[in-house]
C-alpha positions in Angstrom: 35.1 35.4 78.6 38.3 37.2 79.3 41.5 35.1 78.3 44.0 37.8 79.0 47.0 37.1 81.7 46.1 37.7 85.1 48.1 40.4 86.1 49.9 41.2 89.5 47.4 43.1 90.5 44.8 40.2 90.1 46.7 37.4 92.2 47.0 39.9 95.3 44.5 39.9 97.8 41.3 41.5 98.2 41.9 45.0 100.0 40.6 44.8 104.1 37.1 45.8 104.7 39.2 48.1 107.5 41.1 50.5 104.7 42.7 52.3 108.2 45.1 49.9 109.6 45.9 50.6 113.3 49.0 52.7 114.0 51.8 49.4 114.5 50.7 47.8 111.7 51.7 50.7 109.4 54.4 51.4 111.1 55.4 48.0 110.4 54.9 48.6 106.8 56.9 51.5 106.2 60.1 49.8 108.3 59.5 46.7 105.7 58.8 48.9 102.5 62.2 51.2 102.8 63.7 47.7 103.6 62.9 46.2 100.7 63.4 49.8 98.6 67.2 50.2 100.2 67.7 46.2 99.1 67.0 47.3 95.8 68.9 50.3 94.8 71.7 48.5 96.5 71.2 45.4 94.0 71.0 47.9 91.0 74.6 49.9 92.1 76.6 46.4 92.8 74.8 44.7 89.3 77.9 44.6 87.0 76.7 45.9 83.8 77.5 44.3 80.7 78.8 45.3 77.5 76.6 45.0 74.4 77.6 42.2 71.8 78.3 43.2 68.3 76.9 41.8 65.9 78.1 39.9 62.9 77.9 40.8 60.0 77.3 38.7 56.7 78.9 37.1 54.5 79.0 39.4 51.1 77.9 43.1 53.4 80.0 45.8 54.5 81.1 46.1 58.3 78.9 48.7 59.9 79.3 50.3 63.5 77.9 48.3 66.3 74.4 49.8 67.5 73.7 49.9 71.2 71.4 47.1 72.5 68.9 48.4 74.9 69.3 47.1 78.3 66.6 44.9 79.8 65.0 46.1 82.9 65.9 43.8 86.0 63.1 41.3 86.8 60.9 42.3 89.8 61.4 40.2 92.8 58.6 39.5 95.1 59.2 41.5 98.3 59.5 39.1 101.6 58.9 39.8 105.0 62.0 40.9 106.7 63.5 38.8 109.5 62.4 37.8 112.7 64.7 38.8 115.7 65.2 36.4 118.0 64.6 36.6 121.9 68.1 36.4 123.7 68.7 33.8 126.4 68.7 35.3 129.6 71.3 33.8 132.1 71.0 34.6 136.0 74.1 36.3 136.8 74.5 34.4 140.0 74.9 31.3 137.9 77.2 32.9 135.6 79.7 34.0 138.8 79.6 30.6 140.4 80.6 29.0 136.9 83.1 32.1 136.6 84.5 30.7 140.4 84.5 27.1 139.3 86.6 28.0 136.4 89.2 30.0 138.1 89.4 27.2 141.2 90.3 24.2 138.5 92.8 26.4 136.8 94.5 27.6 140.0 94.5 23.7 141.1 96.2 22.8 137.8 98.8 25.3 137.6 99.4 24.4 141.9 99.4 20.8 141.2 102.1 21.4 138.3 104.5 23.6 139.5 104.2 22.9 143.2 105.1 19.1 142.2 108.6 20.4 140.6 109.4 23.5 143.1 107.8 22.7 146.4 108.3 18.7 146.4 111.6 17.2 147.7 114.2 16.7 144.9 117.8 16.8 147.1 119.5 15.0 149.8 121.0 17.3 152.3 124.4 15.7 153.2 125.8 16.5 156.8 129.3 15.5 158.5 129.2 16.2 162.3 126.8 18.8 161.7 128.9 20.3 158.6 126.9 20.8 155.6 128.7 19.3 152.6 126.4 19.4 149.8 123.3 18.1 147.9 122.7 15.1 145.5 119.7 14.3 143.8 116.9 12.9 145.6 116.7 8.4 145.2 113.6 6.7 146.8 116.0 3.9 146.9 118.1 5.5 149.7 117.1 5.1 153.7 118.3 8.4 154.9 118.0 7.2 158.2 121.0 4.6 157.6 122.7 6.7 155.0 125.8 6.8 157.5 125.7 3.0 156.1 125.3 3.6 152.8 128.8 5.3 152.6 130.5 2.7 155.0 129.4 0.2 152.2 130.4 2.7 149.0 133.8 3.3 150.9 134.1 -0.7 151.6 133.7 -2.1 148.0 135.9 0.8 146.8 139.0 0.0 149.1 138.2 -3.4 149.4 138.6 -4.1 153.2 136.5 -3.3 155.6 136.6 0.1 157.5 136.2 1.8 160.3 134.7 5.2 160.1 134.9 8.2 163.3 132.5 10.9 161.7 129.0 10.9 161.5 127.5 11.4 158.5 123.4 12.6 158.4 121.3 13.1 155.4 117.7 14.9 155.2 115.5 15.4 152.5 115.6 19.1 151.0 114.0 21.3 148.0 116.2 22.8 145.5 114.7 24.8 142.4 116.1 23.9 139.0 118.4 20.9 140.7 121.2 24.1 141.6 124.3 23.0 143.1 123.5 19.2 142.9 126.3 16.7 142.7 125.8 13.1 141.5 125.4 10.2 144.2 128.7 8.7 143.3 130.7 12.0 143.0 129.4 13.2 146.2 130.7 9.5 147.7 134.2 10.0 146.2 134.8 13.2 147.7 133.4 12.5 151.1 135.9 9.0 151.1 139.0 11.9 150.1 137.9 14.6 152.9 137.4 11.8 155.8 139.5 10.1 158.2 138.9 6.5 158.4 140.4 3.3 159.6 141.0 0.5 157.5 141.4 -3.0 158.2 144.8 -3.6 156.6 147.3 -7.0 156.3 150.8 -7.3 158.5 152.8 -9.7 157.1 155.2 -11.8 158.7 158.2 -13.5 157.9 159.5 -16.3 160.2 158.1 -14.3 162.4 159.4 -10.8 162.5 157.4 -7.7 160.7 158.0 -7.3 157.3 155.6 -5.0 155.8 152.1 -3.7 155.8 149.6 -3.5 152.9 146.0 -2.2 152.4 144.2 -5.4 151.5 143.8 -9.3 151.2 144.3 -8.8 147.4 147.7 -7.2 147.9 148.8 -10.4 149.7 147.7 -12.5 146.4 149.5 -10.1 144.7 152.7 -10.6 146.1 152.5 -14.5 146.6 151.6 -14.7 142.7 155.0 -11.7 142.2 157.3 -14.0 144.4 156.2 -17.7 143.3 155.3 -17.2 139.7 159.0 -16.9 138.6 159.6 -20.9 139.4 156.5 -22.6 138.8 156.3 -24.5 135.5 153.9 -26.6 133.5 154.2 -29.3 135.8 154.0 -27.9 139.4 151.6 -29.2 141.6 152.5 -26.9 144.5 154.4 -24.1 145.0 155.0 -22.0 148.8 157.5 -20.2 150.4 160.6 -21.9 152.6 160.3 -19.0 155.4 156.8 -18.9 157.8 154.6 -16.6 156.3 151.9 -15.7 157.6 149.3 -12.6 157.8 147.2 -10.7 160.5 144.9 -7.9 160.7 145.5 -4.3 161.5 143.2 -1.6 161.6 145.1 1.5 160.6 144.0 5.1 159.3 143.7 5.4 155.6 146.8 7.4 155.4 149.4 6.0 157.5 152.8 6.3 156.2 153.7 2.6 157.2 151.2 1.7 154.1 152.7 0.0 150.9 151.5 0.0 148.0 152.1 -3.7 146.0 155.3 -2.8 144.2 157.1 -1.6 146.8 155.9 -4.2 149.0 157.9 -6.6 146.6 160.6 -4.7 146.6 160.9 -5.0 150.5 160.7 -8.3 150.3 162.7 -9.3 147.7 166.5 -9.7 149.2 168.8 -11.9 150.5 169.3 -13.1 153.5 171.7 -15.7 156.0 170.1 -19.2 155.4 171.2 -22.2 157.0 169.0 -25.6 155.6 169.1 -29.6 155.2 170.6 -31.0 151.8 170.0 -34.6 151.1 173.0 -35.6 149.1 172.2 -37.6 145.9 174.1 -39.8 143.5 177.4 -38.1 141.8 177.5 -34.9 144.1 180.5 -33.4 145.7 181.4 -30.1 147.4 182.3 -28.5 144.2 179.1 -29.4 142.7 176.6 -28.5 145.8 178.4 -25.2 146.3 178.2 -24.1 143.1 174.6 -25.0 142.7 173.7 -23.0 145.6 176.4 -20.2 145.5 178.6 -20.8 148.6 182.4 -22.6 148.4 183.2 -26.0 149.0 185.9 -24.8 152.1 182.4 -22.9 153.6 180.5 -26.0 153.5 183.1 -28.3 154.6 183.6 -26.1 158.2 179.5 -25.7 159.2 179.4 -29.8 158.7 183.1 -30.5 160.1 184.3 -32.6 157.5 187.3 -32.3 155.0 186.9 -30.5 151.6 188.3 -33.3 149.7 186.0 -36.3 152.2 183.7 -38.4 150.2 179.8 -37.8 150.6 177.7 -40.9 150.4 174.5 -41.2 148.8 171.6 -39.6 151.8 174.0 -38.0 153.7 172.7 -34.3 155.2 174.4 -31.3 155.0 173.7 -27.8 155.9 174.1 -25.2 154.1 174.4 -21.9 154.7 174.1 -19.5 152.2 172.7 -15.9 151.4 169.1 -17.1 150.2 166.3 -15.1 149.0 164.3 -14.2 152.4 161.4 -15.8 150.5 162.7 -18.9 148.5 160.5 -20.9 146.9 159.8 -24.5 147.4 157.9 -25.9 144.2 156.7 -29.7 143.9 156.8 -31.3 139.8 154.9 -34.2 138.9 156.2 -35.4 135.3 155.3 -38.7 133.4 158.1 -39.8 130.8 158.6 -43.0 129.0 161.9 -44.7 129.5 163.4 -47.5 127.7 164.0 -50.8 128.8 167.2 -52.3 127.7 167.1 -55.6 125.7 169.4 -58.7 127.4 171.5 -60.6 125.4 171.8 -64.6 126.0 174.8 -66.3 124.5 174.1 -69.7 124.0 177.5 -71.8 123.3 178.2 -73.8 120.3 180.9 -76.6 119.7 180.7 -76.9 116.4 181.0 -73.2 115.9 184.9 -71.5 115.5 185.5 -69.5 118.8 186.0 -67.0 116.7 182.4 -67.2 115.1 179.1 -65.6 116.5 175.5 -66.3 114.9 172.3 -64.1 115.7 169.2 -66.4 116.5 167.1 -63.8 117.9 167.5 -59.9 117.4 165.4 -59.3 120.5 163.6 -55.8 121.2 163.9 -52.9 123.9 161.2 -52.7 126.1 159.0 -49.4 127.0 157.8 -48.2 130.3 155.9 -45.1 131.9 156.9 -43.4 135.3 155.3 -41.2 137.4 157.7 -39.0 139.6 157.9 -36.2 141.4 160.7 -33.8 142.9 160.9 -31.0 145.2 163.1 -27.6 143.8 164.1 -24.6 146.0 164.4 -21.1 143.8 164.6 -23.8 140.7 167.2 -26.1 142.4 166.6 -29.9 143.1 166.9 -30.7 146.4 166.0 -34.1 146.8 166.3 -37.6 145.1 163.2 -38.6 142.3 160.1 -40.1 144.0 158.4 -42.8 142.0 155.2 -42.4 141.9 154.1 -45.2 139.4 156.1 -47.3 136.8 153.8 -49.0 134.3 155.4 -51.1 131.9 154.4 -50.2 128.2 156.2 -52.7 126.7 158.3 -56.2 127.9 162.0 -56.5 126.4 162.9 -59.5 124.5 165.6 -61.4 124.6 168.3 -61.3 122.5 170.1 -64.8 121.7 173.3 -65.4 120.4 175.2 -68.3 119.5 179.2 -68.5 120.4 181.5 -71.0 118.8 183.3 -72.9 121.4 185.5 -75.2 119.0 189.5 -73.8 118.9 189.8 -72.3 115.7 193.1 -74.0 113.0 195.2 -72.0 111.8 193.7 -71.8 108.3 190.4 -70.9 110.3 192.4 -68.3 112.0 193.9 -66.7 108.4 
């Protein structure tokens, strides 16, 4: 029996009964066997090649020079079969160009879709005066351009603060602008169209007694001027406060510039003189002619001739007299309503006593002022009062008590009397 090692040459198979192959299948073998032969002298030039390692020596020998190990041949690899090529997909090319169309279609959409919506879309207003283009503002959903004429009666309304009345005709349309060019905000473009037009405004007249006095642009301005001219003599306690003179205010539609327009300042300073005024004084307790007419700036001889009575005649207590002075054209009438506490005076009772000295007093009861509250009220002109107190309510706080004395009634001896 042979035990040797089968060789390579053993484990390949038994050679074809055919020792011609046909023509491809040789072919094929000399395509795979310079395959396999390139492979390997391309392995053999890129196999880094290593140096040989020395060798110790030992311990107790000399050092010799290194001897060259021979190099081991590279193992054999078994040769494979080389790769199978693989049969490309084939793709109609009228599917390809209808996929290719496809494409292109969705991409132009996209790109329309995203720069249409910013340049072709409307993103300004178009404003027009009587046909005159004035500018652009950004485009608001929130705006009906239809009743945009409206839109600036109301911005022009709130901003004056009276109602106004307005000739032109203002139009807006919607309009494209690229890159929002030349577009003014909403409340800028409202400003300048209220400075550029013409409009009427419903102003305030006021009267005094009757005659024109002056004219202002709003209700407000009238509060104004009533707070200006009343404030100056109204104090804690005023309950009312309004002017001697008729005053009284009307509509007036005027255009926004007229020169008779005052501003609230110098409305006030129209109105604030004096003039010839001729009212009733009720005369009250301890006044004369000196007194009245230097309360309300006139003379006692100037008083004396409008009522026909002598300068140094005696007033009594209610009597009218008219006065005529130079008054502020609007004087001031204010009403007060104060509360004080006043004090009621004790009363003394004397009782007499016989057995007393005349000249001898005795105390029985101290006795105690009483308190009381009053409610009054009293009428000023310009800070003057021009009428008696009106009592509203007296409460009594507190009753007085009596105070009691006794009083000798006897003659007193002359001893007593030293």
């Amino acid at each position: 029996m042979d035990r040797r090692k089968p060789s390579l040459a053993d484990l390949s198979p038994p050679p074809r009964k055919n020792p011609q192959p046909p023509a491809a299948e040789n072919d094929t073998k000399r395509s795979g066997e310079a395959f396999y032969a390139a492979a390997k002298r391309e392995m053999e030039r890129n196999r880094p090649t290593r140096p040989p390692e020395r060798p110790q020596p030992r311990p107790g020998t000399r050092r010799t020079a290194p001897q060259a190990r021979p190099m081991r041949p590279p193992a054999r690899r078994r040769p494979t079969s080389p790769p199978k090529k693989r049969n490309p997909i084939r793709i109609n090319p009228l599917v390809t160009r209808i996929a290719g169309i496809v494409i292109a279609i969705a991409a132009f959409g996209t790109i329309f879709f995203f720069v249409g919506s910013r340049v072709f879309a409307f993103n300004a207003i178009a404003i027009h005066v009587d046909g005159e283009h004035k500018g652009y503002i950004a485009y608001d959903s929130n705006l009906d351009l239809a009743n945009f004429h409206r839109h600036v009666i109301n911005f022009i309304e709130n901003y004056d603060g009276t109602e106004i009345r307005l000739n032109a005709t203002i139009t807006a349309e919607a309009a494209r602008r690229v890159a929002n060019r030349n577009m003014e905000e909403q409340e800028a473009m409202f400003r300048a169209l209220r400075r550029e037009l013409s409009y009427q405004i419903s102003a305030r007249a006021i009267y005094v007694n009757g005659v024109f006095e002056v004219l202002v642009r709003t209700p407000s301005c009238v509060s104004d001027i009533e707070r200006a001219m009343q404030n100056p003599w109204e104090t804690p306690n005023t309950i009312e406060a309004r002017f001697v003179a008729d005053w009284r205010t009307e509509p007036r539609f005027v255009y926004n510039d007229d020169p008779e327009l005052r501003s609230v300042t110098e409305a006030i300073n129209m109105l604030d003189r004096r003039v010839p005024t001729d009212y009733l004084y009720r005369v009250r307790s301890g006044d004369n002619l000196t007194i009245i007419a230097r309360n309300f700036e006139t003379t006692p001889q100037e008083i004396a001739l409008n009522n026909n009575i002598f300068v140094d005649s005696r007033l009594a207590i209610g009597q009218t007299l008219t006065l005529r002075t130079m008054q502020p054209l609007l004087a001031v009438i204010t009403v007060e309503e104060t509360e004080v506490l006043e004090t009621i005076p004790r009363v003394t009772e004397t009782i007499p006593n016989p057995d007393m000295g005349e000249s001898m007093t005795n105390v029985i009861q101290e006795g105690n002022d009483g308190l009381q509250r009053i409610a009054s009220r009293t009428s000023f002109i310009n800070g003057v009062q021009t009428g008696e107190i009106e009592i509203l309510e007296a409460e009594i706080l507190q009753y007085p008590t009596t105070r009691i004395v006794e009083e000798g009634t006897r003659p007193d001896s002359i001893i007593e009397r030293r």
